[in-house]
C-alpha positions as CSV (number, residue, x, y, z in Angstrom):
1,X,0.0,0.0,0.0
2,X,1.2,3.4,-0.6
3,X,2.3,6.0,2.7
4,X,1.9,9.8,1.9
5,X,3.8,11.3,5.2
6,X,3.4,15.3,5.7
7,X,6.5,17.1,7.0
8,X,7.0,20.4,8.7
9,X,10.2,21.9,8.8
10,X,11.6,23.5,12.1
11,X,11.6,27.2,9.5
12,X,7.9,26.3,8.9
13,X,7.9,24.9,5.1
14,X,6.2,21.7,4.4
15,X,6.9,19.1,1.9
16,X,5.2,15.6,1.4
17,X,7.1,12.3,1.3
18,X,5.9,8.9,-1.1
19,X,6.5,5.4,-0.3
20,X,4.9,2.9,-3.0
21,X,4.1,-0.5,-2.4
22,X,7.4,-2.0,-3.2
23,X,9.4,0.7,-1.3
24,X,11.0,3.2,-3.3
25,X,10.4,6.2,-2.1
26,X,10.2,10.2,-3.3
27,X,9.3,13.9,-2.6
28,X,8.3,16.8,-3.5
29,X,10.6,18.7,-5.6
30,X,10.0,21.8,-3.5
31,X,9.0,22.9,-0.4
32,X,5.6,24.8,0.1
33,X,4.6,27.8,2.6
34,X,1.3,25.8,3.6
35,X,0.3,22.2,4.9
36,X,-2.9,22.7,1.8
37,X,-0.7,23.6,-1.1
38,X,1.4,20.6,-0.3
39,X,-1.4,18.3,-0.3
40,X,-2.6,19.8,-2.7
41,X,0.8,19.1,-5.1
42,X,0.3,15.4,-3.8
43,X,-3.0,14.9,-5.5
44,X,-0.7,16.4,-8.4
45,X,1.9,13.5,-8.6
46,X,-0.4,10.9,-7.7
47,X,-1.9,11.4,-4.0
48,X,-4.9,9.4,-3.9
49,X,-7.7,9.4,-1.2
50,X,-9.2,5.9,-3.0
51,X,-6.0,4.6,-2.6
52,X,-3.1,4.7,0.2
53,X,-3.7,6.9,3.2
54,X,-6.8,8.8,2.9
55,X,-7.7,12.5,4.0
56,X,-10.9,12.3,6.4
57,X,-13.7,14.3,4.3
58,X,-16.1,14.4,7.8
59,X,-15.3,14.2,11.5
60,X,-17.0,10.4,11.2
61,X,-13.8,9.5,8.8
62,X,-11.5,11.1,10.9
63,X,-8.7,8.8,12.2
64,X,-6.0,9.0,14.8
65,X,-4.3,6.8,12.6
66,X,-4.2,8.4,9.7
67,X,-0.6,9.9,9.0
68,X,-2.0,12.2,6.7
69,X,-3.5,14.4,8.8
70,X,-1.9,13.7,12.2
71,X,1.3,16.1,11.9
72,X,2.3,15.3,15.8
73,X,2.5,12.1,17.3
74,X,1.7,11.1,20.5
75,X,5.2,11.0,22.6
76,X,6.6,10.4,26.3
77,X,7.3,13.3,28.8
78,X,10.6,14.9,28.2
79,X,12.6,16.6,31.1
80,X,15.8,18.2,30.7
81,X,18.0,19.6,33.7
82,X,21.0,19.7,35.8
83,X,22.4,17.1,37.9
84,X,24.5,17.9,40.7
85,X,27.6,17.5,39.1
86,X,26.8,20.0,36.4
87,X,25.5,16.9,33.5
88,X,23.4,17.9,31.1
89,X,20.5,15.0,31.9
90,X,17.5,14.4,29.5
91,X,15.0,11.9,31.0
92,X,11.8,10.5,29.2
93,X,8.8,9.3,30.9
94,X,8.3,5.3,31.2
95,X,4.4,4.9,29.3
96,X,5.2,1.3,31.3
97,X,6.1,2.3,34.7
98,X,9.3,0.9,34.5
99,X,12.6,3.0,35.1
100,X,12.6,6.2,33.0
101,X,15.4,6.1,30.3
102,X,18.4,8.4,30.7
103,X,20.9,10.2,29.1
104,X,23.5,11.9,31.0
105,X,25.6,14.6,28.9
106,X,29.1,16.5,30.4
107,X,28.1,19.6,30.5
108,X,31.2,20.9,28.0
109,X,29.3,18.8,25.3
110,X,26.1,20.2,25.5
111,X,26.4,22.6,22.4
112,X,27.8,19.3,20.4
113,X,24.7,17.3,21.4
114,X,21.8,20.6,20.4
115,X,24.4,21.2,16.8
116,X,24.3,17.5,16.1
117,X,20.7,17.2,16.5
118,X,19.9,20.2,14.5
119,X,21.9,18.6,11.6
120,X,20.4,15.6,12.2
121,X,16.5,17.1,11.5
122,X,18.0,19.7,9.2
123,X,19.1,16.2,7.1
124,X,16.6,14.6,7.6
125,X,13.9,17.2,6.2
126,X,16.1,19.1,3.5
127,X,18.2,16.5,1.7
128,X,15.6,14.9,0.9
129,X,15.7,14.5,-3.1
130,X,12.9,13.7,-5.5
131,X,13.1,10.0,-7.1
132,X,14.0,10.5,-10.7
133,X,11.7,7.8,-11.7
Protein backbone atom coordinates (compact mmCIF):
# COMPACT_ATOMS: atom_id res chain seq x y z
CA UNK A 1 0.00 0.00 0.00
CA UNK A 2 1.22 3.41 -0.56
CA UNK A 3 2.27 5.96 2.67
CA UNK A 4 1.88 9.83 1.85
CA UNK A 5 3.84 11.26 5.17
CA UNK A 6 3.36 15.35 5.68
CA UNK A 7 6.50 17.08 6.95
CA UNK A 8 6.99 20.38 8.69
CA UNK A 9 10.22 21.86 8.79
CA UNK A 10 11.63 23.46 12.06
CA UNK A 11 11.58 27.19 9.48
CA UNK A 12 7.88 26.29 8.92
CA UNK A 13 7.94 24.95 5.09
CA UNK A 14 6.17 21.66 4.36
CA UNK A 15 6.94 19.07 1.86
CA UNK A 16 5.24 15.59 1.35
CA UNK A 17 7.06 12.26 1.27
CA UNK A 18 5.91 8.86 -1.08
CA UNK A 19 6.51 5.41 -0.31
CA UNK A 20 4.93 2.90 -3.05
CA UNK A 21 4.15 -0.49 -2.41
CA UNK A 22 7.42 -1.99 -3.25
CA UNK A 23 9.43 0.69 -1.29
CA UNK A 24 10.98 3.19 -3.35
CA UNK A 25 10.35 6.16 -2.11
CA UNK A 26 10.20 10.20 -3.29
CA UNK A 27 9.33 13.93 -2.56
CA UNK A 28 8.35 16.85 -3.46
CA UNK A 29 10.58 18.72 -5.57
CA UNK A 30 10.01 21.80 -3.53
CA UNK A 31 9.04 22.92 -0.35
CA UNK A 32 5.57 24.78 0.10
CA UNK A 33 4.63 27.77 2.61
CA UNK A 34 1.30 25.79 3.56
CA UNK A 35 0.30 22.19 4.89
CA UNK A 36 -2.88 22.73 1.83
CA UNK A 37 -0.65 23.64 -1.05
CA UNK A 38 1.40 20.60 -0.34
CA UNK A 39 -1.35 18.27 -0.27
CA UNK A 40 -2.63 19.75 -2.73
CA UNK A 41 0.76 19.10 -5.07
CA UNK A 42 0.33 15.42 -3.82
CA UNK A 43 -3.01 14.89 -5.46
CA UNK A 44 -0.68 16.37 -8.44
CA UNK A 45 1.87 13.53 -8.63
CA UNK A 46 -0.43 10.92 -7.69
CA UNK A 47 -1.93 11.39 -4.01
CA UNK A 48 -4.88 9.45 -3.91
CA UNK A 49 -7.70 9.44 -1.19
CA UNK A 50 -9.17 5.91 -3.01
CA UNK A 51 -6.03 4.63 -2.62
CA UNK A 52 -3.14 4.72 0.23
CA UNK A 53 -3.67 6.90 3.23
CA UNK A 54 -6.78 8.79 2.88
CA UNK A 55 -7.68 12.45 4.05
CA UNK A 56 -10.88 12.28 6.38
CA UNK A 57 -13.70 14.34 4.35
CA UNK A 58 -16.12 14.38 7.78
CA UNK A 59 -15.31 14.24 11.46
CA UNK A 60 -17.03 10.45 11.24
CA UNK A 61 -13.83 9.52 8.83
CA UNK A 62 -11.47 11.10 10.87
CA UNK A 63 -8.69 8.81 12.16
CA UNK A 64 -6.04 9.03 14.79
CA UNK A 65 -4.27 6.77 12.62
CA UNK A 66 -4.19 8.44 9.68
CA UNK A 67 -0.58 9.88 9.00
CA UNK A 68 -2.04 12.25 6.69
CA UNK A 69 -3.48 14.40 8.75
CA UNK A 70 -1.90 13.67 12.20
CA UNK A 71 1.27 16.11 11.87
CA UNK A 72 2.29 15.27 15.82
CA UNK A 73 2.51 12.07 17.25
CA UNK A 74 1.66 11.13 20.45
CA UNK A 75 5.23 11.01 22.56
CA UNK A 76 6.58 10.44 26.30
CA UNK A 77 7.34 13.29 28.83
CA UNK A 78 10.64 14.90 28.16
CA UNK A 79 12.62 16.59 31.15
CA UNK A 80 15.75 18.23 30.71
CA UNK A 81 17.98 19.64 33.67
CA UNK A 82 20.98 19.69 35.83
CA UNK A 83 22.42 17.11 37.93
CA UNK A 84 24.46 17.90 40.73
CA UNK A 85 27.60 17.53 39.14
CA UNK A 86 26.78 19.97 36.38
CA UNK A 87 25.52 16.91 33.46
CA UNK A 88 23.35 17.85 31.10
CA UNK A 89 20.47 15.02 31.94
CA UNK A 90 17.53 14.38 29.45
CA UNK A 91 14.98 11.87 30.99
CA UNK A 92 11.84 10.48 29.17
CA UNK A 93 8.85 9.26 30.95
CA UNK A 94 8.30 5.34 31.16
CA UNK A 95 4.38 4.89 29.30
CA UNK A 96 5.21 1.28 31.26
CA UNK A 97 6.14 2.25 34.67
CA UNK A 98 9.32 0.94 34.54
CA UNK A 99 12.59 3.03 35.09
CA UNK A 100 12.63 6.21 33.00
CA UNK A 101 15.37 6.06 30.28
CA UNK A 102 18.43 8.41 30.71
CA UNK A 103 20.94 10.20 29.13
CA UNK A 104 23.49 11.91 31.00
CA UNK A 105 25.64 14.55 28.92
CA UNK A 106 29.09 16.47 30.42
CA UNK A 107 28.12 19.64 30.51
CA UNK A 108 31.23 20.90 28.00
CA UNK A 109 29.29 18.82 25.34
CA UNK A 110 26.15 20.19 25.51
CA UNK A 111 26.42 22.60 22.44
CA UNK A 112 27.76 19.29 20.37
CA UNK A 113 24.72 17.34 21.41
CA UNK A 114 21.84 20.61 20.42
CA UNK A 115 24.37 21.16 16.79
CA UNK A 116 24.34 17.54 16.09
CA UNK A 117 20.66 17.25 16.48
CA UNK A 118 19.90 20.16 14.46
CA UNK A 119 21.95 18.62 11.64
CA UNK A 120 20.40 15.59 12.15
CA UNK A 121 16.50 17.09 11.49
CA UNK A 122 17.97 19.72 9.19
CA UNK A 123 19.11 16.25 7.11
CA UNK A 124 16.57 14.62 7.60
CA UNK A 125 13.87 17.21 6.16
CA UNK A 126 16.07 19.08 3.47
CA UNK A 127 18.23 16.54 1.68
CA UNK A 128 15.57 14.94 0.95
CA UNK A 129 15.71 14.47 -3.06
CA UNK A 130 12.86 13.72 -5.46
CA UNK A 131 13.09 10.01 -7.14
CA UNK A 132 14.02 10.52 -10.73
CA UNK A 133 11.74 7.80 -11.71
Amino acid sequence: MDEWRFLQSPSGYWLWQHTDGTGVQCVSERYFDTRTDCIADAFNHGFDTDRGTAMAESKDDFSWSDDALVVVKRVDAIAVYRNPQGDIVIRQESRTGNDDNIVIVPGQYAYTLVESIQRLVKGQLFSLSADPR
